[in-house]
TIVEX-898467 format. One record per residue (C-alpha): residue number from 1; residue in three letters; chain; x, y, z. Coordinates in nm, 3 decimals, always signed. Each point is the difference from the previous one (the first is absolute). Example, Ala and Ser with C-alpha at 12.3 -4.5 7.8 and 13.67 -1.06 7.14 Angstrom:
BEGIN
{site 1 "ala" "A" {+1.230 -0.450 +0.780}};
{site 2 "ser" "A" {+0.137 +0.344 -0.066}};
//
This chain:
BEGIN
{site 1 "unk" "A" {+1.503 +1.222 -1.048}};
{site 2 "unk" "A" {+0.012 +0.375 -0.026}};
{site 3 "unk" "A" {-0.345 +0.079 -0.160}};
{site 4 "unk" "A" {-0.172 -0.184 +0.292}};
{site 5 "unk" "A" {-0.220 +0.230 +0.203}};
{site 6 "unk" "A" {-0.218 -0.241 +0.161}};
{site 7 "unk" "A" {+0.013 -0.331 +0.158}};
{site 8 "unk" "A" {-0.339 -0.276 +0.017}};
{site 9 "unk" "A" {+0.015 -0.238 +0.262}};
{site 10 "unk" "A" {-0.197 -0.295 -0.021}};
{site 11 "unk" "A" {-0.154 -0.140 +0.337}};
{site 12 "unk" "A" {+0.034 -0.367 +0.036}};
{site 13 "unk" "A" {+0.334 -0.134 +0.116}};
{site 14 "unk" "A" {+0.178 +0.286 -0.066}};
{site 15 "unk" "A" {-0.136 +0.212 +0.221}};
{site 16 "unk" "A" {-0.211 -0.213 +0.224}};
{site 17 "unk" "A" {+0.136 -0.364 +0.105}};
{site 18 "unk" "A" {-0.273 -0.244 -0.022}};
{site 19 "unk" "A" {+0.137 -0.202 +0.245}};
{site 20 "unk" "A" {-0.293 +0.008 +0.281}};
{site 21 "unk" "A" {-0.246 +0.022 -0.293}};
{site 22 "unk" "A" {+0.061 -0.333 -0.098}};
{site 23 "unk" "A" {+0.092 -0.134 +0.341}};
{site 24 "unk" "A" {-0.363 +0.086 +0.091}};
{site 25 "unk" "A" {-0.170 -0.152 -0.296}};
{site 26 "unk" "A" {+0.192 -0.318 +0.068}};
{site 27 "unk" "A" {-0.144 -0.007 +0.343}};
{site 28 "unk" "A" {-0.339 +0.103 -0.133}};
{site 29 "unk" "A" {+0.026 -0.274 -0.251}};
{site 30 "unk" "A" {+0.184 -0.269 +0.245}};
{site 31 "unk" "A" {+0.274 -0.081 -0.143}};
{site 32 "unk" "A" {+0.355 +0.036 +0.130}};
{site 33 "unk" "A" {+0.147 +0.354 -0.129}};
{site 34 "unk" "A" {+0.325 -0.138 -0.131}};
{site 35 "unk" "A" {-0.274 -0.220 -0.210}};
{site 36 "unk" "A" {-0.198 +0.333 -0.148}};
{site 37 "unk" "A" {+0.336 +0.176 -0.059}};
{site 38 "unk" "A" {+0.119 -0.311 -0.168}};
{site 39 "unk" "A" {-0.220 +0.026 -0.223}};
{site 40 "unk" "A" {-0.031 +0.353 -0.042}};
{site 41 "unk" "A" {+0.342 -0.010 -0.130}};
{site 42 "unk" "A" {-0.079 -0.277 -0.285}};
{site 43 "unk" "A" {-0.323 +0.212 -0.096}};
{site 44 "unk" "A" {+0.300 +0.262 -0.054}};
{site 45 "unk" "A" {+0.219 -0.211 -0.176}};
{site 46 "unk" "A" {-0.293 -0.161 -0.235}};
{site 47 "unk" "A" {-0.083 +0.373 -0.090}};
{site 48 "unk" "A" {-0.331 -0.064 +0.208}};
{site 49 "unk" "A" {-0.220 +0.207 +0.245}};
{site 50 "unk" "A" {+0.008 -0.017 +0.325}};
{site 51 "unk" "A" {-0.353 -0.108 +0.065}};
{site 52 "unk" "A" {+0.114 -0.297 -0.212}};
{site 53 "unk" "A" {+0.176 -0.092 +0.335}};
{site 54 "unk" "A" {-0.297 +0.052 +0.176}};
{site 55 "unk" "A" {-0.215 -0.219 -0.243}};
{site 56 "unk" "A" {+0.275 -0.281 +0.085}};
{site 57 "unk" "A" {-0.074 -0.006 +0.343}};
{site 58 "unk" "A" {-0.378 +0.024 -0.035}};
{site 59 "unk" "A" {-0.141 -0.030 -0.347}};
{site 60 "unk" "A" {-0.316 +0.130 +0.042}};
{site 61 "unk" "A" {+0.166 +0.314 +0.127}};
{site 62 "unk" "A" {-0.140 +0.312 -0.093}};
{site 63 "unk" "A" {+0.154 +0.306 +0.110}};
{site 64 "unk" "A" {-0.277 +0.261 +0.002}};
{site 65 "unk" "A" {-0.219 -0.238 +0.179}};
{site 66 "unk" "A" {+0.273 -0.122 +0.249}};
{site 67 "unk" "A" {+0.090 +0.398 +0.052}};
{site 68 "unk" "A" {-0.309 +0.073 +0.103}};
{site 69 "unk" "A" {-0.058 -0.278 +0.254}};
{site 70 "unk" "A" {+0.316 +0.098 +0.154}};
{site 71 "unk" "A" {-0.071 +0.364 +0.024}};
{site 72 "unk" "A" {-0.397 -0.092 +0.218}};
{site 73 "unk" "A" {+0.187 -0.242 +0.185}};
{site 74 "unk" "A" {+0.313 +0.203 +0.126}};
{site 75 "unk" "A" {-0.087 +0.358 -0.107}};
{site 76 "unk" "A" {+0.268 +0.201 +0.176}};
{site 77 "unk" "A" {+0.297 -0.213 -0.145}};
{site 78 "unk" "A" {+0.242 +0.037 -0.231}};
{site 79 "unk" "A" {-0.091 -0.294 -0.210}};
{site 80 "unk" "A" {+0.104 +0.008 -0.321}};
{site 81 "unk" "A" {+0.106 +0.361 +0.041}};
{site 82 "unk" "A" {+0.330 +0.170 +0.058}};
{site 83 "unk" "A" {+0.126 +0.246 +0.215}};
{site 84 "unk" "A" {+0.270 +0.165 +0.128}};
{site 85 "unk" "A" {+0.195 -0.234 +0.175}};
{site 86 "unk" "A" {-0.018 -0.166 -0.367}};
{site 87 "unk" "A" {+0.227 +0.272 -0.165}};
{site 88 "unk" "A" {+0.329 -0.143 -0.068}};
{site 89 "unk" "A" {+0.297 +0.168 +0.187}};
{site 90 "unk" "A" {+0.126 +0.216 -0.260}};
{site 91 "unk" "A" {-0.308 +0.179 -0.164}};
{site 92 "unk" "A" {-0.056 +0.291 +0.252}};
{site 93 "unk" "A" {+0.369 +0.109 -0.008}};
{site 94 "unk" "A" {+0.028 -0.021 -0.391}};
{site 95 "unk" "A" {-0.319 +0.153 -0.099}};
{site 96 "unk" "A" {+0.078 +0.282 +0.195}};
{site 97 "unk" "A" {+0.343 +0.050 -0.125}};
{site 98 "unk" "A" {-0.120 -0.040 -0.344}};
{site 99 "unk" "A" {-0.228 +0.309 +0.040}};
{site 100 "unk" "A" {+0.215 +0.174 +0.184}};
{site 101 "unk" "A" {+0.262 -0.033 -0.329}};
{site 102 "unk" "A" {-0.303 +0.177 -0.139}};
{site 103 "unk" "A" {-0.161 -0.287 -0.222}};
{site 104 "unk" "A" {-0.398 -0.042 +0.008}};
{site 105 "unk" "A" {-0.088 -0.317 +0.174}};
{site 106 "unk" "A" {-0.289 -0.188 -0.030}};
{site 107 "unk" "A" {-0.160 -0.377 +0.077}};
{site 108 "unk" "A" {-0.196 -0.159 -0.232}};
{site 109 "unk" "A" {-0.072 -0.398 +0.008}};
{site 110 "unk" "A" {-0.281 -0.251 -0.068}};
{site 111 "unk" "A" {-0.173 +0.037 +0.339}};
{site 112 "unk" "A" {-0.317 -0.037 +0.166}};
{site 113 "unk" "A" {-0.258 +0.289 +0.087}};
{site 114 "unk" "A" {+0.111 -0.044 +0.332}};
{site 115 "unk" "A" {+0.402 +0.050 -0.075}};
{site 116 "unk" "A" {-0.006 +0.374 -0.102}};
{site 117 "unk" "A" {-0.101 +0.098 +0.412}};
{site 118 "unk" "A" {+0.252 -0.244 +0.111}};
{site 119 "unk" "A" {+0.282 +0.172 -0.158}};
{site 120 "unk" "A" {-0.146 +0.347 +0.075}};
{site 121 "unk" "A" {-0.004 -0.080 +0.371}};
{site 122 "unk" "A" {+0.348 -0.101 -0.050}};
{site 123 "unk" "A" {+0.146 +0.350 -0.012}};
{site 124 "unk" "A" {+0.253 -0.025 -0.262}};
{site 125 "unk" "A" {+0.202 +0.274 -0.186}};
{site 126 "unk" "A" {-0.209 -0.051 -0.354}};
{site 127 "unk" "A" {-0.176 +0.215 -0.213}};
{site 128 "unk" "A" {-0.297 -0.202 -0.076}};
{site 129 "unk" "A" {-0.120 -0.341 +0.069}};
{site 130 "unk" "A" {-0.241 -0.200 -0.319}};
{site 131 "unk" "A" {-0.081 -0.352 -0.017}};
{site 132 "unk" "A" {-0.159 -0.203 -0.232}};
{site 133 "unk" "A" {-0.337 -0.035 +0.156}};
{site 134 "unk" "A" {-0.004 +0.387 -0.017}};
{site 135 "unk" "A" {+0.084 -0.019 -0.352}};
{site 136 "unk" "A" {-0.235 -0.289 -0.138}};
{site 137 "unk" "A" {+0.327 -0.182 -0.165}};
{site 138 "unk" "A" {+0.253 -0.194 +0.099}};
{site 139 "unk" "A" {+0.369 -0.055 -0.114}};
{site 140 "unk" "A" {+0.105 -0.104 -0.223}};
{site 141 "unk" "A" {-0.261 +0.122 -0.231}};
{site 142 "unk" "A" {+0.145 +0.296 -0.189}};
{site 143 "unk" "A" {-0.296 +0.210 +0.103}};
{site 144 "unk" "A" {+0.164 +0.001 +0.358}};
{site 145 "unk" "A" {+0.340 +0.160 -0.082}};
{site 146 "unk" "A" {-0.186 +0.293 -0.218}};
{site 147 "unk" "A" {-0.187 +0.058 +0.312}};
{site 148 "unk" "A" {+0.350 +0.016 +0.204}};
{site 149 "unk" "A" {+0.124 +0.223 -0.286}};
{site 150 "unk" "A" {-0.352 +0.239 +0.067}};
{site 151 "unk" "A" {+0.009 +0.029 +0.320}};
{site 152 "unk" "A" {+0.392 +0.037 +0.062}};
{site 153 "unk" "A" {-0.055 +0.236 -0.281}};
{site 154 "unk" "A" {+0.362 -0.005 -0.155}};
{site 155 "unk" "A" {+0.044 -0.166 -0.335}};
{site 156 "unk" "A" {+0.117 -0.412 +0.002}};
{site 157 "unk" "A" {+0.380 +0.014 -0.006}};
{site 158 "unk" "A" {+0.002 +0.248 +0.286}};
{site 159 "unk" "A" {-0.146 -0.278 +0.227}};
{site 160 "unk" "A" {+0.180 -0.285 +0.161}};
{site 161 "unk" "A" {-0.227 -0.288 +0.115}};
{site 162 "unk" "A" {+0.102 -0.204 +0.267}};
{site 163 "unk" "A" {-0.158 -0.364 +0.091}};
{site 164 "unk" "A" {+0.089 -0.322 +0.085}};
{site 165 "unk" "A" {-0.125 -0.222 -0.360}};
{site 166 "unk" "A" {+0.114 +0.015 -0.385}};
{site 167 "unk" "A" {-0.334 -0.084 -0.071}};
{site 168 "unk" "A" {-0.216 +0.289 +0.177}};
{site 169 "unk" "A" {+0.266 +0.276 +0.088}};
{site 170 "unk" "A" {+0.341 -0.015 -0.259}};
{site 171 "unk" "A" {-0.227 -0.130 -0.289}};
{site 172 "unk" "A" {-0.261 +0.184 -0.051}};
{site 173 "unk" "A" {+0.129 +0.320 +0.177}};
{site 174 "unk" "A" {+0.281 -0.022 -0.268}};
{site 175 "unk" "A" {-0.240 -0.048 -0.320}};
{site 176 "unk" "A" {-0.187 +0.333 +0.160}};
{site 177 "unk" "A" {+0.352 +0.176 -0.074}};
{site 178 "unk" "A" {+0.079 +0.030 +0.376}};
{site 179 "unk" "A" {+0.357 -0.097 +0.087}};
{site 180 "unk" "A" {-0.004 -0.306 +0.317}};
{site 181 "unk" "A" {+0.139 -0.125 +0.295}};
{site 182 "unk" "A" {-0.044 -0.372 +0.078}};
{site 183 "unk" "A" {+0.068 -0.050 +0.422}};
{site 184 "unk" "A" {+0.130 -0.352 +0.102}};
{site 185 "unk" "A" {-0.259 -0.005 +0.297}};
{site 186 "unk" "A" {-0.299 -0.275 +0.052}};
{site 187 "unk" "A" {-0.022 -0.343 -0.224}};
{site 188 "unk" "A" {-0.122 +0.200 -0.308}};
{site 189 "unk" "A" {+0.330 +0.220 +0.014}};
{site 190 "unk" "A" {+0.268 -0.266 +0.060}};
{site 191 "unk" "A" {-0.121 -0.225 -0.246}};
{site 192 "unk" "A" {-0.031 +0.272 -0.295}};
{site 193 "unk" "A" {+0.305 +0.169 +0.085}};
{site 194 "unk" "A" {+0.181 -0.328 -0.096}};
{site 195 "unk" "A" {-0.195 -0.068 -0.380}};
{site 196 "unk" "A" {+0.145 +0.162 -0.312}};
{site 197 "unk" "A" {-0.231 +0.213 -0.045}};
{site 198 "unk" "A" {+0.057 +0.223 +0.342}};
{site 199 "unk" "A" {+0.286 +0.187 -0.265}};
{site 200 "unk" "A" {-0.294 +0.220 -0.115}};
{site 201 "unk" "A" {-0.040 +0.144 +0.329}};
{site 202 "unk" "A" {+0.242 +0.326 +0.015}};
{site 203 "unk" "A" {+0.113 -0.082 +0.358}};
{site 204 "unk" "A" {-0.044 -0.328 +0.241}};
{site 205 "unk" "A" {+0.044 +0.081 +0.313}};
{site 206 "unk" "A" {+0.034 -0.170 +0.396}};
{site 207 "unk" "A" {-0.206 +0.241 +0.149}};
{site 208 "unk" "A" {-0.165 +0.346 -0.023}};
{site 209 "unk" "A" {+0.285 +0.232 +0.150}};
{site 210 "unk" "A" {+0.241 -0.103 -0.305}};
{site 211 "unk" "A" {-0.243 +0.281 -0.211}};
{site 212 "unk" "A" {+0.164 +0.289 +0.196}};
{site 213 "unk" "A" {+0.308 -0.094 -0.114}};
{site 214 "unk" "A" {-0.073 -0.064 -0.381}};
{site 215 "unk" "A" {-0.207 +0.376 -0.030}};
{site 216 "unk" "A" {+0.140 +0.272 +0.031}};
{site 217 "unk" "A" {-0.185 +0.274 +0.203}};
{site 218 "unk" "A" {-0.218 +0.221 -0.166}};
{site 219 "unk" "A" {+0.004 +0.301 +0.255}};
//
């Protein structure tokens, strides 16, 4: 791991925990939240969306429609939004001490519009925040990790990507010649971290602040 000079966080359950997310669609959709995350979890283990769990509960569910009746009736909410009071415990402290080791740090995720201000209000020690809407592309379309490798602007194998899935994070990021970290965090992480196939990643790892102790500092 001595050629990496940056690190790429993804968003999603590995930075943010989704729990109140989907606590509040379940309530929006009314259906008991151990239900939603129920089935949340089999949309993860099927290889499925999320929506898909959605669609379960109400068929005729359509997000962009259902997002924007829930934004005119309770405009100042959080909705399906994050902030944060969603960041898990151990992001602030590692992120900074990753930087401080004197690595770049940047997020980059499949997010909404929306998502790129949340983190920014956020405060944390990062170089640059980019999300997919920003972008036009989502992971884990190829086109998405050569716009990591642009903007990071360090060649592939001097990046580490960091997410939560094989099949949008370790993947992809790896086929884009960036070396990968698969977290054990959300149902996405667990579950992946236990298939064959989580032996491509360079690292799996329990939680964020294990990175400072597999770099060594660059300053």
């Amino acid at each position: 791991m001595r050629e990496i000079r940056a690190l790429v966080f993804d968003v999603g359950e590995t930075l943010i925990d989704e729990t109140r997310i989907w606590a509040r669609w379940a309530d929006r959709l009314g259906v008991p939240r151990l239900t939603l995350m129920g089935l949340i979890g089999g949309m993860a283990a099927l290889g499925r969306s999320q929506t898909d769990a959605l669609r379960l509960v109400r068929p005729d569910f359509d997000l962009t429609a259902e997002s924007a009746a829930w934004r005119r009736e309770d405009p100042t909410g959080l909705r399906e939004n994050f902030d944060a009071d969603d960041l898990y415990p151990d992001v602030r402290q590692a992120l900074g001490a990753l930087r401080d080791a004197g690595y770049q740090v940047v997020l980059a995720g499949n997010q909404p519009p929306q998502a790129a201000g949340a983190l920014a209000a956020m405060d944390l020690p990062v170089d640059a925040i980019h999300t997919s809407a920003e972008w036009g592309v989502e992971k884990p379309e190829p086109a998405f990790f050569a716009k990591v490798a642009s903007v990071v602007g360090r060649e592939p194998a001097e990046i580490l990507y960091v997410g939560d899935r094989l099949d949008n994070d370790v993947l992809p990021a790896r086929a884009a010649g960036m070396r990968t970290a698969l977290l054990r965090r959300g149902p996405w992480g667990f579950l992946h971290a236990a298939r064959p196939e989580a032996a491509q990643a360079d690292v799996v790892i329990g939680g964020l602040t294990e990175l400072t102790a597999l770099l060594h500092p660059r300053v």
